[in-house]
Structure formats: structure tokens, C-alpha cells
N, C-alpha and C positions, 0 to 999 in steps of 0.2 A: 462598491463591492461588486467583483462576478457576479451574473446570474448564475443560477444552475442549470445544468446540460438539460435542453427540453426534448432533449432527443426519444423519440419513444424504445421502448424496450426489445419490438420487433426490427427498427431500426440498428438498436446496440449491436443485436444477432450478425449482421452481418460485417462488423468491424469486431468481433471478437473471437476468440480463437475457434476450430470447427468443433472440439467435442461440445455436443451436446452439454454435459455434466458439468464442464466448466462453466457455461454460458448463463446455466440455471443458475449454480450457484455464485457467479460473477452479480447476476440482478438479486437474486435475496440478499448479498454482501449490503449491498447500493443501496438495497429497502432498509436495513439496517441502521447504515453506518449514516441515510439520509433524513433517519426520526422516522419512517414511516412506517418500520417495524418496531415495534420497544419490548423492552424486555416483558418476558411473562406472556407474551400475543402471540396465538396458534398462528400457523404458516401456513395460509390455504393454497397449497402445494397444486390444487387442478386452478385457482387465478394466475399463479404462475406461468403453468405449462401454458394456457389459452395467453396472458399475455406476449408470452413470446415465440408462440405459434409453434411449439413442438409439443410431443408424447409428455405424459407423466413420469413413465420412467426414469430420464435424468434428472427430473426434479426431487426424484425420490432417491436418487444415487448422490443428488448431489445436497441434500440435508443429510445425508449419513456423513456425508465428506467436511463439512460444516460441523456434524458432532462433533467429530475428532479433531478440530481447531477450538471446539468451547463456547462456538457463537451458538451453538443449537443445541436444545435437549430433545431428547426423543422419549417422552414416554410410550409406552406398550398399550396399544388400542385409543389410544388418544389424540395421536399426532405429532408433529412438529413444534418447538417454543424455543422463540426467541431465549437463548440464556439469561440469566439478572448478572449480564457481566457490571461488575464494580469499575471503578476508574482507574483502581492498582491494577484493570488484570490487561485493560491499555494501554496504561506507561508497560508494562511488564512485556508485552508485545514489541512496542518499540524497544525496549532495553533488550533483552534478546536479539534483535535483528541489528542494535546498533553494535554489542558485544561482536557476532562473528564478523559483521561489515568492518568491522575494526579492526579482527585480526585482519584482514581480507586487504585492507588498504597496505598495514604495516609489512603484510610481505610482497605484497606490490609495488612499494617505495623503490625496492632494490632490481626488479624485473621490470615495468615498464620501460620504455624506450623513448626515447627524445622526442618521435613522431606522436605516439601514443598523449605526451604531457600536454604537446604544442595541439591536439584534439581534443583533452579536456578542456584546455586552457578557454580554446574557441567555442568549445557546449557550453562553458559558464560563462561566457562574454555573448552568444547568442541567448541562454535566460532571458538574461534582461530587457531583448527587446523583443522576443516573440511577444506575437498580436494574438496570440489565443489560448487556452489554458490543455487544449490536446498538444499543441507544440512545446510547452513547458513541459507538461508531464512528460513526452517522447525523450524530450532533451536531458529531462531526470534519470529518465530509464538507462538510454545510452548510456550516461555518465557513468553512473555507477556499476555499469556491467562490463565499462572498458576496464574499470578499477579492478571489478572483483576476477573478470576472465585471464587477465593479465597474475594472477594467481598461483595458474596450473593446477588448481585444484578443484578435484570434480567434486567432491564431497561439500568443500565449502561454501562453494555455486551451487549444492543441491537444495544445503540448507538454508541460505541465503533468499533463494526462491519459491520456497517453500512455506517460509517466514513472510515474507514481501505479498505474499496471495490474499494474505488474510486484509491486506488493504484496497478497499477498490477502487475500482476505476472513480475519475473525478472529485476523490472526499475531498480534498484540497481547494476545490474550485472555489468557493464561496468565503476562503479565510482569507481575509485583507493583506494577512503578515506574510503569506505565506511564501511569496515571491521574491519579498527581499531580503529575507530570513536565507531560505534556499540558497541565493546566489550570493551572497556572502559567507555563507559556512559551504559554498564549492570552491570559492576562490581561495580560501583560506587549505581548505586540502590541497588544490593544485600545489599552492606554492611550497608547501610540506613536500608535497611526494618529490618537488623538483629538484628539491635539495638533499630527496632522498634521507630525509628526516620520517622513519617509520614511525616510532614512539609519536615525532607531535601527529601524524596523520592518523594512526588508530585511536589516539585522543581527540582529535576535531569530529573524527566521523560519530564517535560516541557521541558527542556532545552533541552533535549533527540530528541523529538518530531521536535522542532523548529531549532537543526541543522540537522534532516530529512527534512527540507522545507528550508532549506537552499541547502542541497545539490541537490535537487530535480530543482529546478531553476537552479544549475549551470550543471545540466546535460540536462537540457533542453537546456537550452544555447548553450551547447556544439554541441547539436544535429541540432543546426538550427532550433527549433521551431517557435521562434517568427522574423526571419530573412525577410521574404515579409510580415511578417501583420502590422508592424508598431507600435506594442504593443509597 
């Protein structure tokens, strides 16, 4: 099995995008989705900011950005808390993000171009032999945002990535399945979209999607997430 990324936090800073607010809330996603936040545990929002060496501020912009996704509560003079997210409200995460991806694929069937297919073709034939799990993930990213930009639609790339936020960087690294799971359910798209079969492609990326939130739960699990909250 992967180790997990030992990369420090002030490190992450500078391979992550520049706003501030993003960044904070990128490393509390991480502390989360890694067990090391769990549900019902205040969010010491000034270890934060000191571990990744900026202001308090975006850390305080970006647990409000974090309420409105459901991972954080905010009570009034108390602070920041981890939500008591359940396991439905996971898979439910993924079933949303596999829902539009799916529209997203099926009217991409008819719009990609020969150049476009024969690029996926080679991201999911490259998977398989990247030597690291920042190059799978890159190669994930690609993939799917040839799919969804090939679209022409800005709405459904908004929410697409919108959706996709709420997962951070590296959860994947440490699940054994996850690679060949991945690269099988991209090959299987390719070969859809190449035949310009939309119906089987917004149904492979469902299913794509929804054994992401499948596996997503059994790594939480594994990590002891939901082990004192009673979920």
C-alpha cells in the first residue's frame, strides 16, 4: 500500500493554488478526509494558520467556505466543528458529482474529436504506469476535464468543479484499489465516447463516480473516521 504524502503543510503551500482561502481550506479538507480531524472536533483555526505560515484570516474565510459544503459547523462564540457527516452524505457527494459528470461525458460523445479521444486514450494508458500518485492524480485531473471542457458548457464545468473541491488532494493515495479500479473504468469510457455511444458513457462515469464514493467510505473507515462519533 502507498505511504501517505509526508510533505509538510508549509510545503503543500507552495504547489497549491495562490489564494490564500483556498490553501487553508485545501489542508483542513486533508486533516479531515486523513482521520486527523473527526467529526464533532473544534478546528484550531490559529494551528492552522501557524502551520501553513499565513494570517488567520483565510483560515477564517475559508471554514465559512467549508460550512457551505457541510464539512464544518460553525457555531456562534464557540468556533469551528468538524460536521457528524454520515457515510450517505459521502456516497451522496459522489453521486452528485457522478450525476453531472455524466451528463457532461454523454454530450461530449458527439463533440470530442478524434485528436481529443486518441489523448484520453494515452492518459489512461499512461495511469497505469505512473511511478507516483501526484502523476495519477494529474493524469485523473487531465482526463476528465478533456471530457467535461469538450462540453462547451460553462455552467456544467462550474459545477463539476465546484463538486470535485470537496475532495482533496491525495485521499486516494493510500487505497490499494484505487488505481486499477481508476484505469479500468477510464478505458471503458474511452472506448464509449469513441463510438460516440453517450448513454453507455454517462452510465460508465456514474458507475465511475459512485465506486469513488464507494471507495471513499471504505477509506474513511479504515482511518477511524466515524469510530467515537457514533455515525
Amino acid at each position: 500500500m502507498p505511504t501517505r504524502d509526508s510533505t509538510t503543510p508549509a510545503a503543500r503551500r507552495q504547489s497549491l493554488p495562490t489564494s490564500l482561502k483556498i490553501v487553508a481550506a485545501d489542508e483542513v479538507r486533508r486533516q479531515i478526509f486523513e482521520g486527523r480531524l473527526r467529526p464533532g472536533t473544534r478546528i484550531d483555526q490559529d494551528r492552522i494558520a501557524e502551520q501553513l505560515g499565513i494570517s488567520k484570516l483565510p483560515v477564517r474565510e475559508a471554514v465559512i467556505e467549508l460550512s457551505a459544503e457541510g464539512i464544518v459547523q460553525l457555531e456562534p462564540r464557540r468556533g469551528a466543528f468538524v460536521a457528524t457527516l454520515a457515510r450517505e452524505d459521502i456516497l451522496d457527494q459522489y453521486w452528485m458529482l457522478g450525476v453531472i459528470s455524466g451528463m457532461a461525458a454523454e454530450r461530449s460523445a458527439a463533440r470530442l474529436t478524434d485528436a481529443d479521444l486518441d489523448t484520453l486514450a494515452s492518459m489512461a494508458a499512461d495511469m497505469e504506469s505512473a511511478t507516483s500518485t501526484e502523476a495519477e492524480e494529474l493524469l485523473n485531473h487531465e482526463f476528465h476535464r478533456v471530457i467535461n471542457r469538450a462540453t462547451g458548457s460553462r455552467r456544467l464545468t462550474a459545477e463539476i468543479k465546484t463538486l470535485s473541491r470537496a475532495i482533496p488532494q491525495g485521499f486516494y493515495e493510500s487505497h490499494a484499489g484505487w488505481r486499477e479500479s481508476m484505469t479500468h473504468d477510464h478505458h471503458e469510457i474511452v472506448e464509449a465516447l469513441r463510438v460516440r455511444d453517450g448513454a453507455a458513457a454517462r452510465r460508465l462515469t456514474e458507475e465511475h463516480f459512485r465506486r469513488g464514493g464507494d471507495q471513499a467510505v471504505a477509506l474513511l473507515e479504515a482511518r477511524g473516521f466515524w469510530s467515537d462519533a457514533g455515525a
